[in-house]
Every structure is written in C-alpha cells, then in structure tokens.
N, C-alpha and C positions, 0 to 999 in steps of 0.2 A: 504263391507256391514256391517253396526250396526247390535250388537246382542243384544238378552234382555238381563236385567241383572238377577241377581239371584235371586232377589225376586220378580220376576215377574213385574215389572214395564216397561211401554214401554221405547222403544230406545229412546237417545236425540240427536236428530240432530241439531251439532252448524251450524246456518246461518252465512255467508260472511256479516261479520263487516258492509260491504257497502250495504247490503240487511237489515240486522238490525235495523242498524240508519239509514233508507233511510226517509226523511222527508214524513209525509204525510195529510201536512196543509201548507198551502203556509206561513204560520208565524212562519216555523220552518225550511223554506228554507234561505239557507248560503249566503251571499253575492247580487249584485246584486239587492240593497236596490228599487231604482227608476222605475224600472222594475217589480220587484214582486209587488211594489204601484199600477203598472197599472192592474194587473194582477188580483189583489183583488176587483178594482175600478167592473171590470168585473164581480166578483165573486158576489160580491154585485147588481150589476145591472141584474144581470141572463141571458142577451141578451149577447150572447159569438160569437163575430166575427171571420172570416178566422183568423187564424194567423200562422204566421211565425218566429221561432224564430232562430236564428245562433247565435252561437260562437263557442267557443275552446271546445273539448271534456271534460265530467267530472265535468262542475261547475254548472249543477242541469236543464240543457232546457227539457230533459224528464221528469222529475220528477215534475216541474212545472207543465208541461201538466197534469201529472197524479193527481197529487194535485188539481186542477182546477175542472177537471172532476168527481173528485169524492166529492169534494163542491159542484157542480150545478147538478148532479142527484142524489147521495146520496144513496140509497137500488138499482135504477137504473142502479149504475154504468156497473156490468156486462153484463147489453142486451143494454145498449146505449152506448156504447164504442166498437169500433174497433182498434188494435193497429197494423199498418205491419210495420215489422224492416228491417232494411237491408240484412238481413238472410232470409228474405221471397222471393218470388215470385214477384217482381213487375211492369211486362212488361202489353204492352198494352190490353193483353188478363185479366190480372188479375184487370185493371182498368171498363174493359166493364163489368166482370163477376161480381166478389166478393164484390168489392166497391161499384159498382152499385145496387147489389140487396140487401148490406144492406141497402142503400140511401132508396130505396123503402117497405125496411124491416117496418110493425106496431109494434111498442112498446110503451109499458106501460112507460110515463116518466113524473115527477111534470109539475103543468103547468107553459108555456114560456119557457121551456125548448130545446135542441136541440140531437139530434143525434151527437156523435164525432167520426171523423175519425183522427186517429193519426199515421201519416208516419215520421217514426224515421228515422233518415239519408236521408231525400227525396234528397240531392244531389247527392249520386247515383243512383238515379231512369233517366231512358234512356230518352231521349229528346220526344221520342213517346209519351211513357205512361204521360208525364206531359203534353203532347200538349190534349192529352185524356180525362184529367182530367177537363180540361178549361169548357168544358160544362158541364159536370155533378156535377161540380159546383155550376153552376148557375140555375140549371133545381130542382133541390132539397136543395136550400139556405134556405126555409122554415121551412127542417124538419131536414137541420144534416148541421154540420158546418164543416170543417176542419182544423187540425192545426199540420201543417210541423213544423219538425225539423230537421236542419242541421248546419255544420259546417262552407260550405262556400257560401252566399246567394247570390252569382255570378251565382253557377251551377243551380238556380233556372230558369227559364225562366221570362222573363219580366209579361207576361200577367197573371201568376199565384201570381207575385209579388204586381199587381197593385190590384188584388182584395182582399191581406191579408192585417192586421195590423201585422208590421212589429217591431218584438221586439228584440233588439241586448244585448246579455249577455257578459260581459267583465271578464277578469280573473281575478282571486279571488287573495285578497292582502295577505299578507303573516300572518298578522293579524287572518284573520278572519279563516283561514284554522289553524293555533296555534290552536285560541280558540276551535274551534272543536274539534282537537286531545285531547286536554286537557280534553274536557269533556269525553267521549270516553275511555280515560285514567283512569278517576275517576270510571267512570260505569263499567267498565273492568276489575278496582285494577293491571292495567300495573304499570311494575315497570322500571321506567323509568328517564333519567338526562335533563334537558334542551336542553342541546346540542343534543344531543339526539334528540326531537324534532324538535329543529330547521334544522337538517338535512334532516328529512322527508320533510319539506316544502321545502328546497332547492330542491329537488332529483324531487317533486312534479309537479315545477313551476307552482302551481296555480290549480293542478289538482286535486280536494277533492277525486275524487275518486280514484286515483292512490295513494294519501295517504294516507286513510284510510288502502286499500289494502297491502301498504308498512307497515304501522306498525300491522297488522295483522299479515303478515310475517316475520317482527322481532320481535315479542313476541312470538308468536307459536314454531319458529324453536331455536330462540337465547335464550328465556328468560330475557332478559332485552334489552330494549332501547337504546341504543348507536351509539356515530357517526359513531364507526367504524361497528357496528354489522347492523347499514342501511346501509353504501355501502356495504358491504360483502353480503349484500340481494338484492341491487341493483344492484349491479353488475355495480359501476360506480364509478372510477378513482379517490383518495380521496383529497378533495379541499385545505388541508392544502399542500399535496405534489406539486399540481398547483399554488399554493397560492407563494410557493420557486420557485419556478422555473419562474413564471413572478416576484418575486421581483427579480431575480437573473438578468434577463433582463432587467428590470429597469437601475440596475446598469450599466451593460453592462458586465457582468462576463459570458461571453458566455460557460465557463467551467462547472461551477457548474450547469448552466441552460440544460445544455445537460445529465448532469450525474443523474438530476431529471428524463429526457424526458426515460433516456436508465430506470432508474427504472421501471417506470409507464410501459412502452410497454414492458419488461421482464416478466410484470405482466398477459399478453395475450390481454390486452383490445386494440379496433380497434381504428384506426386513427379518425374515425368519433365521438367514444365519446370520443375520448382526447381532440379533439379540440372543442367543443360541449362542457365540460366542464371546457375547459379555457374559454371562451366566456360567460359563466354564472361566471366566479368566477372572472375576469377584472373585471368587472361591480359594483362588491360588495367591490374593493379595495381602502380603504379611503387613504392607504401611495402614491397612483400615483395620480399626479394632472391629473386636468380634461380634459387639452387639451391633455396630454399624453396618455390618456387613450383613447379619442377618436381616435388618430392616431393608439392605439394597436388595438382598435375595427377594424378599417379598415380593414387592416393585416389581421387578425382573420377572417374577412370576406370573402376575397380571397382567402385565404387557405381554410378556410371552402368548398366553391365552387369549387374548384379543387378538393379536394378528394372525393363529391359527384359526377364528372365526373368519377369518379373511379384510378385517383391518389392516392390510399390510403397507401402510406410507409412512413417511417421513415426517412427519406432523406426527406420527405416534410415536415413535423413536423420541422424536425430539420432547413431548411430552413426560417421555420415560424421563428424560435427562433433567428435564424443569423440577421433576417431583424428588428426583436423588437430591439436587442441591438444595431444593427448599430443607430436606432434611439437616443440612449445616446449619442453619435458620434455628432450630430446634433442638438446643444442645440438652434441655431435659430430658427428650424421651431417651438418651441414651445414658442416664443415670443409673447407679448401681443401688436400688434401695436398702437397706442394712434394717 
C-alpha cells in the first residue's frame, strides 16, 4: 500500500499503461480503420443497433463499445450502461434477474437515445442463458439495445446472430501497433532502441494490449528497451538463436541446427514455445525461398500438433529438425513446373 509523502501530499498511484492510454473517442482507436467508420456512422445517427463484434483478444472490441456508449449518452453514461464480463455471473438466472430488470429500469437519457447492455466475452456465456436472451431482446428493443463481444462468433448462437449487426475486428499490422508504442514512448521519456521495439510487436502478434503491457514491463523492471531485455520479460526463446538454427537447416547442417535446439531447451523453455516460435520467425525469413518455406511451414505444423497432443520432448524438436534438412536432400520437390 502507498504512503503519503512528507509533505503531506496525497499518494500517486501509477495506472497500467493500457488503462492510461486506453482510448476514449472512437477517433483515437488503433487500427481496424473500416470498422470503427461504421461505428461512428452510428455514433452520428444516434439509433445504436444490436451488435456483435469478434476478433482476436486485445485489438480494441471493448473499448470501442465503451467509446460508442459514452458518445451517444454522454453525463448518462453511468445509469445507461450495464457491463457483465466473463468474471461475472452469467447463467440463465442472471439473464431473467439482472438484465431484465435493467431492460425495464427508468432512466434519465438524451432523447433517441437507448439503454446498453454490454456482455464482454459473450462466447462463454452457456447455450441456456443465450437462448434466454433471444426474447428479452426483442420485448425491450425500444428502450436498451445490446452489444456482445467476443472472440469467436461461432460460439454465438444463430438467432442471437441474426438479430445483431455484426462487426469483425482483424489483427493489427505491425505498423500501427510500432506507431502506438512510439507514442507512449515519447509520453513516458522510455529509453529505448528500434529493435527494441520492433521486438515488442513481434512478441505481441498483433496484440496492442499485450504490448503495451510488455513494454511496461520492460522499462519498469529493465530500464531500457531491448531485444534481449523483452524476451527476458517475455520469457520467449530469442529469434536470432531460431533464426540459426532454421538457416542451419536450410542448409542441411543437421549438427549445428541441434546444437542451437540443445541451447535454446538448456534454457528451460517448453517445446510448445520453441516451436511457436520457430513458426513465427520461418515466416519472416527473406534467405528461404518461398516454396521452401511453405514446405518448413508444414513440418512446423505437425509437430506443432503433436506436442499439443502432449508429445512435448526434445526428441520431437529434434525430429522436427532432421525432417527440415532432409528437405535440402530433395532439391526436386521445390521445383517450379512450367
């Protein structure tokens, strides 16, 4: 717990980076350009329909919501907004009880306005409590609107599907997550090297809020921003050493490519993100042509798959790595047929 200080001034509590800069105008949200266009479109029109939005964790579907709802009621926000997260309560009893009696709740809101109900993670919400929803829906469309967010709009049911506008958020390029950091960087006075950066994004894939978080935790504990001082915070296998070790397979130097693998897993890290981590760093290797690279992807994929069945040793790793170089071995199948 903070104390005062000595001269009597209250305590300062630093906010979490991603609490900070959390955007809070939809024209200050990251990515996901065509999307947030629609989302204003609405903002501006005031009449806010069901919606549903999914993607990947971290690239801004909550925060939009919140953005949205605190444009269209404005001083209202707090008595016209309901939020349940996936940490709450949300079985069919808390659909009849809670939801329903705000749906029927009088409040003070501008006019044309609506009541918001906002179910964060609605894809684990149990097939009951969705089927629950379906009418009290439609029995109070008048006075409150609602707007799921989830990750994968499968677990949705159809009929709660068919009555939202449905908005899909895609992962953020590696561009636009930079620029962020960079600002953030500036506001913050992080001291920090490019590489540096550009290893958060890597470490990220796309995830603003996992990176912001990351370089939190490399400035706070490290003090400076570096490629090695984010894996040392990630705690993820460092891609130059991957980087050796598939160009080592390339070649077909099965020696040196094992003497990488025995480093890396000396190092304690599990089979799941070594090869999780070869599988992002193939991808980004401009010395392997393209067909070669799709043939390592394979590989990479089948092993990957085995050791989430729970294969996970070093004998399979090393497996992995026998069957890349045999591939050098086999300079047909990467011919160009004409």
């Amino acid at each position: 717990m903070a104390t005062s200080s000595s001269n009597g001034k209250a305590p300062s509590y630093e906010l979490p980076w991603v609490e900070k800069y959390r955007p809070l105008k939809l024209d200050d949200v990251v990515g996901n350009a065509a999307t947030i266009d629609r989302l204003k479109v609405i903002q501006e029109d005031g009449n806010c329909p069901h919606l549903l939005i999914s993607g990947l964790p971290g690239i801004g579907k909550t925060t939009s919501v919140h953005c949205l709802a605190h444009a269209l009621l404005g001083d209202a926000y707090k008595e016209g907004v309901l939020e349940l997260n996936a940490s709450d309560e949300r079985g069919i009893d808390v659909v009849r009880n809670k939801i329903k009696s705000f749906a029927q709740k009088k409040v003070s809101l501008p006019p044309g306005r609506h009541k918001i109900i906002i179910l964060d993670e609605a894809d684990s919400m149990t097939g009951g409590a969705q089927q629950a929803l379906r009418r009290t829906m439609e029995i109070y469309a008048n006075t409150t609107r609602f707007c799921f967010a989830c990750n994968q709009s499968n677990k949705i049911i159809d009929p709660i599907q068919s009555r939202c506008a449905i908005l899909r958020y895609g992962k953020l390029s590696d561009e636009e997550v930079m620029k962020r950091l960079m600002e953030i960087c500036d506001m913050e006075k992080v001291e920090h090297s490019k590489d540096g950066l550009a290893a958060l994004v890597f470490t990220s894939e796309g995830d603003m809020r996992q990176a912001i978080n990351n370089l939190q935790s490399t400035w706070t504990g490290l003090g400076f921003v570096s490629p090695d001082n984010v894996f040392k915070v990630c705690d993820q296998p460092h891609p130059v050493t991957i980087r050796a070790m598939l160009g080592a397979c390339y070649k077909g130097d099965i020696d040196t490519a094992m003497e990488k693998l025995d480093e890396v897993w000396n190092l304690g890290y599990a089979a799941v993100d070594i090869v999780t981590t070869i599988f992002r760093v193939v991808k980004t290797m401009d010395s392997i042509p393209e067909a070669v690279k799709l043939e390592f992807i394979k590989e990479i994929g089948w092993t990957h798959m085995r050791i989430l069945e729970g294969v996970s040793t070093v004998i399979q790793l090393g497996g992995l790595l026998s069957r890349l170089c045999k591939m050098h071995l086999s300079p047909k199948l990467f011919e160009v047929k004409t």
